[in-house]
C-alpha positions as CSV (number, residue, x, y, z in Angstrom):
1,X,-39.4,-3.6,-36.0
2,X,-35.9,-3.5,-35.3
3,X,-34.4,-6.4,-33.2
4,X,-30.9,-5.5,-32.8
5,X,-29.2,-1.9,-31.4
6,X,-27.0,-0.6,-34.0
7,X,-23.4,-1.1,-33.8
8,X,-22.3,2.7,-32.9
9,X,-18.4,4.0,-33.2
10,X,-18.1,2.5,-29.6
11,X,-19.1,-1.1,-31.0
12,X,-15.4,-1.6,-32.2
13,X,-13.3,-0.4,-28.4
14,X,-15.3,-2.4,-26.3
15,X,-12.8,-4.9,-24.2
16,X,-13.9,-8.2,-23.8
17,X,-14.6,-9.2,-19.9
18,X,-12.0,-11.1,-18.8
19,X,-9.4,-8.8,-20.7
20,X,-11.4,-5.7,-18.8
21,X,-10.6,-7.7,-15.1
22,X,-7.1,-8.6,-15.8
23,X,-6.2,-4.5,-17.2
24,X,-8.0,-3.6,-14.0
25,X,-5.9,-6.1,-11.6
26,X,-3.3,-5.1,-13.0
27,X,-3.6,-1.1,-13.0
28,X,-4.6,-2.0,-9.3
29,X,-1.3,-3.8,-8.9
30,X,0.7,-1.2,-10.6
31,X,-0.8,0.8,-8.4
32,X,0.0,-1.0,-5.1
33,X,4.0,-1.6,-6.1
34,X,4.8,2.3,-7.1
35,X,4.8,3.7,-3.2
36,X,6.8,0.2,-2.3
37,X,9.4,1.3,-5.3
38,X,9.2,5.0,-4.3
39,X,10.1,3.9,-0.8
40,X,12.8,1.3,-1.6
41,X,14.2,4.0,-3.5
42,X,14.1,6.4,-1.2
43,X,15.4,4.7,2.3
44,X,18.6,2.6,2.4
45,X,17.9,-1.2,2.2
46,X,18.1,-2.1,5.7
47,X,15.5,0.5,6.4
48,X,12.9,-0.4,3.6
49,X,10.8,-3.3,6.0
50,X,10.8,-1.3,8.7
51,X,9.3,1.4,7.8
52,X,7.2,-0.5,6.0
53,X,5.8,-2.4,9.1
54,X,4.8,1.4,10.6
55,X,3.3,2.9,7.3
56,X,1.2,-0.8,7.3
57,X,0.5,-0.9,10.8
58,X,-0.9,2.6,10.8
59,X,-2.5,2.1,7.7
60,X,-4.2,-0.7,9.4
61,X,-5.2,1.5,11.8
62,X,-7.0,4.4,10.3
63,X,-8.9,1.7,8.1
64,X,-10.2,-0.4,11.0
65,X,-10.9,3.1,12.6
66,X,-12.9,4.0,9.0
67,X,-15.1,0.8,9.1
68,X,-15.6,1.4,12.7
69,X,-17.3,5.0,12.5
70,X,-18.9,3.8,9.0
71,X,-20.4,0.8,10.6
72,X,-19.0,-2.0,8.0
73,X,-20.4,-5.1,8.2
74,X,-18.1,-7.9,9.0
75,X,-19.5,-10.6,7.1
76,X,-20.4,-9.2,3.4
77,X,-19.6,-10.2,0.3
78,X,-18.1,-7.4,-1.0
79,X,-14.8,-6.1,0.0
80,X,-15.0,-3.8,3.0
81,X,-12.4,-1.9,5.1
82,X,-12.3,-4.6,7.5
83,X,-10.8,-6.7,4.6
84,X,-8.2,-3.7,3.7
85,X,-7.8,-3.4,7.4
86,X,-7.0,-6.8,7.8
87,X,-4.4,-7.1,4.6
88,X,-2.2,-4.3,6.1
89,X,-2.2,-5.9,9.3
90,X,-0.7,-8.9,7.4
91,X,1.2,-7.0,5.2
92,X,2.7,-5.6,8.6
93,X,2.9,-9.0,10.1
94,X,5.1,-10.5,7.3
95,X,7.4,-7.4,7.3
96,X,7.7,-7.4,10.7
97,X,8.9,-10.6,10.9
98,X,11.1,-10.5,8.0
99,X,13.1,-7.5,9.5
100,X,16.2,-7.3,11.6
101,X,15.3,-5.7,14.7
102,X,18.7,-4.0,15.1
103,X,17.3,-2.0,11.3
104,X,14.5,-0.9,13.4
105,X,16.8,0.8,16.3
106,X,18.9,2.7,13.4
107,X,15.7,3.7,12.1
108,X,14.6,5.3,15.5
109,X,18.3,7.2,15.9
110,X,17.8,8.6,12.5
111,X,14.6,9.7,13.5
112,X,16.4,11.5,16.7
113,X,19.2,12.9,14.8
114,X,16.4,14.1,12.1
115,X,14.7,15.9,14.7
116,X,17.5,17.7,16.3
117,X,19.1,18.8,13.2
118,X,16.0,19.9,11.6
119,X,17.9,21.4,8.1
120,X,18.5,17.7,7.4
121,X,17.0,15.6,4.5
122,X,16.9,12.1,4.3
123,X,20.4,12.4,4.0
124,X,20.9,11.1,7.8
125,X,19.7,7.8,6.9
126,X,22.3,7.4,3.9
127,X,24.8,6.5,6.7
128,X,24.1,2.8,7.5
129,X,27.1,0.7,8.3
């Protein structure tokens, strides 16, 4: 009687444990910077915290509203979207308070003059003084 499984051609690419968790934390991480590049690269500087303080807060939102209607429970062991809820909320928090709040009026008057010239790109907000 055989004891052991034979080693198969997938024997030799299997990745140790802790090599899998740290490949996956940091494809997950990878993951989380590229729309906070994409958006540093796309907004002037003074804009970047901002806007993302509203992407976060709304964010926030719509996840507290997911675990809401899903029924989440509050207290589990797993991660839930209470937990992703609650990150954005900080995330929001922390830019919030690291932003200029004169930044946030420029972004609202880009915002105005974006709407009434609707032809416009992102090219209004290249203006900052």
């Amino acid at each position: 009687m055989q004891r052991r499984k034979p080693a198969g051609i997938h024997a030799r690419w299997r990745i140790p444990e802790p090599l899998h968790t740290q490949i996956t934390l940091a494809a997950m991480a990878a993951t989380a910077a590229l729309p906070l590049l994409l958006l540093a690269a796309l907004l002037p500087r003074p804009l970047v915290l901002p806007t993302l303080c509203l992407i976060a807060i709304a964010g926030a939102a719509i996840a507290s509203l997911v675990a809401w209607r899903r029924g989440a429970a509050h207290n589990s062991r797993n991660v839930t979207a209470w937990d992703v809820a609650g990150a954005l909320a900080f995330i929001a928090c922390a830019a919030a308070i690291l932003s200029n709040p004169d930044h946030l009026v420029h972004l609202a008057d880009a915002a105005t003059a974006l709407r009434e010239t609707s032809g416009t790109s992102l090219a209004a907000l290249s203006d900052w003084k």
